[in-house]
Steps between C-alpha positions, in 0.01 A plus 500: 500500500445212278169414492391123568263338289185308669627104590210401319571697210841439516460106470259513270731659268753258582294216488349642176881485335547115608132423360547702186813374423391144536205532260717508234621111534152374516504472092716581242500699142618254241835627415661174335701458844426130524373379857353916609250457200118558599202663460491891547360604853144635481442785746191325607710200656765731623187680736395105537871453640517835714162415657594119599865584609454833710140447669457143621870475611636694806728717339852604621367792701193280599705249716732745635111661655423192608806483699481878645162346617600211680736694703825368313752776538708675250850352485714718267810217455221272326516704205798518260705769618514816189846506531487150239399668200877550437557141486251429226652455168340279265119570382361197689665605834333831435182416384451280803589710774312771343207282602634426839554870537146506457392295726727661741331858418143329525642374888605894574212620383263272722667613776534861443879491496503840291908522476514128359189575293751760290799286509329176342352757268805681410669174433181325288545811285863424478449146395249634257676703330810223503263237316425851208135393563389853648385565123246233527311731771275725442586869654163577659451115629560661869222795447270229351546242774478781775167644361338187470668305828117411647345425187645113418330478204629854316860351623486179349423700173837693524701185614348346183602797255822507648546157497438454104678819406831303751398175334586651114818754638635154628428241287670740237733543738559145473532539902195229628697307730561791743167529610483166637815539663373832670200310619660169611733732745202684575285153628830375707574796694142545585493102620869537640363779719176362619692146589756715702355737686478271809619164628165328566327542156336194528313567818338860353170391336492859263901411382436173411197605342706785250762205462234286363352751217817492360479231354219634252742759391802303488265231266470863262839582494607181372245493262647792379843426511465195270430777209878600533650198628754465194659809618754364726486788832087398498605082465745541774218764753259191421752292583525656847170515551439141411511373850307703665237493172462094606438505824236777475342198247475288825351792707125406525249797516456668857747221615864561585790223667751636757743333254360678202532873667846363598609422130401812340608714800844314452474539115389858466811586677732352297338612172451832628834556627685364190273737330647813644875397594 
């Protein structure tokens, strides 16, 4: 029998892929490439990066928790159905629904659905492998990660080795823009699902709550974005996200409109689902 990994473990891994990958477009080697020019990315503000981006924000696996607490239900049609990897062609539609797989295996996971757990799994690994940037992960990540899953501090020390040895495969790689592709699909489908899961969002304190934190992430993946924005499948994701990116500006802390939950639940769909279509 095939043996099923912890959820936690499992979407830290996962998550750890998205974050690594994404370290690698915070700066730039100079290579004489014109507008990707920049300073070479110290380990120290790589850890500075892994610290601000995975603690203080609710992660993908965090929110999903949140939701299992509340009493939200699992609802398997919210996530994109496996059999859509075969539809994915280009790089960008891969790289994004490899984070929106993600999120979806962060949702199974929170709920114990063990079967969907392997599926979302078996077709991350697929994407993976797709994108040729298995190489840029270490072999023993998983027995690292699982050894060290209650100590936060000896995991943000592997995250941060893995992420600078990913950082120089990639930016050799020339291959930067994928990672913010993997974690812009990643941050929709987790938003797409938490807007969807029921009718009355607006009237559950703890939703509206997750819906307003991410805005704090949302502000970071932008941010980071704007490093690749000259490559055209990033201009056209920040593009899509543009929208919803305003009218988080106009979202005052602890302080949410009926209108505002409307928009982005509106707008997440229609990003998400010409995302994965």
């Amino acid at each position: 029998m095939r043996q099923l990994l912890n959820p936690k473990i499992a979407l830290t891994l996962i998550t750890s892929v998205v974050l690594l990958l994404t370290s690698c477009n915070m700066k730039r080697k100079s290579s004489g490439d014109g507008p990707q020019d920049g300073a070479v990315l110290e380990k120290t503000t790589v850890e500075e990066k892994v610290r601000e981006f995975v603690y203080p924000l609710p992660t993908a696996f965090e929110v999903t928790e949140m939701l299992n607490r509340i009493g939200a239900a699992y609802i398997l049609t919210l996530s994109n159905p496996v059999s859509n990897v075969e539809r994915y062609l280009t790089e960008k539609s891969k790289a994004l629904n490899l984070g929106i797989y993600s999120a979806d295996l962060s949702y199974a996971s929170a709920y114990n659905q063990k079967q969907s757990v392997i599926d979302y799994m078996d077709v991350s690994k697929k994407l993976i492998d797709a994108l040729n940037i298995s190489g840029a992960i270490s072999q023993d990540v998983i027995e690292q990660v699982e050894a060290n899953q209650d100590n936060k501090d000896e995991l943000v020390n592997i995250i941060t080795n893995t992420f600078y040895d990913t950082y120089e495969y990639l930016n050799q790689a020339n291959r930067g823009s994928v990672s913010l592709l993997v974690l812009a699909g990643t941050w929709v489908e987790g938003l797409y699902i938490v807007t969807h899961i029921t009718e009355n969002v607006y009237y559950n304190k703890e939703m509206v709550t997750i819906i307003m934190k991410q805005k704090a992430s949302l502000d970071t993946l932008m941010e980071l974005m704007q490093v690749a924005k000259d490559d055209p499948a990033v201009a056209e994701t920040i593009s899509e996200l543009l929208p919803l990116y305003n009218t988080y500006l106009a979202v005052e802390n602890d302080a949410i409109t009926e209108a505002q939950v409307l928009f982005i639940t509106k707008e997440i769909y229609r990003v998400r689902n010409k995302m994965v279509e």
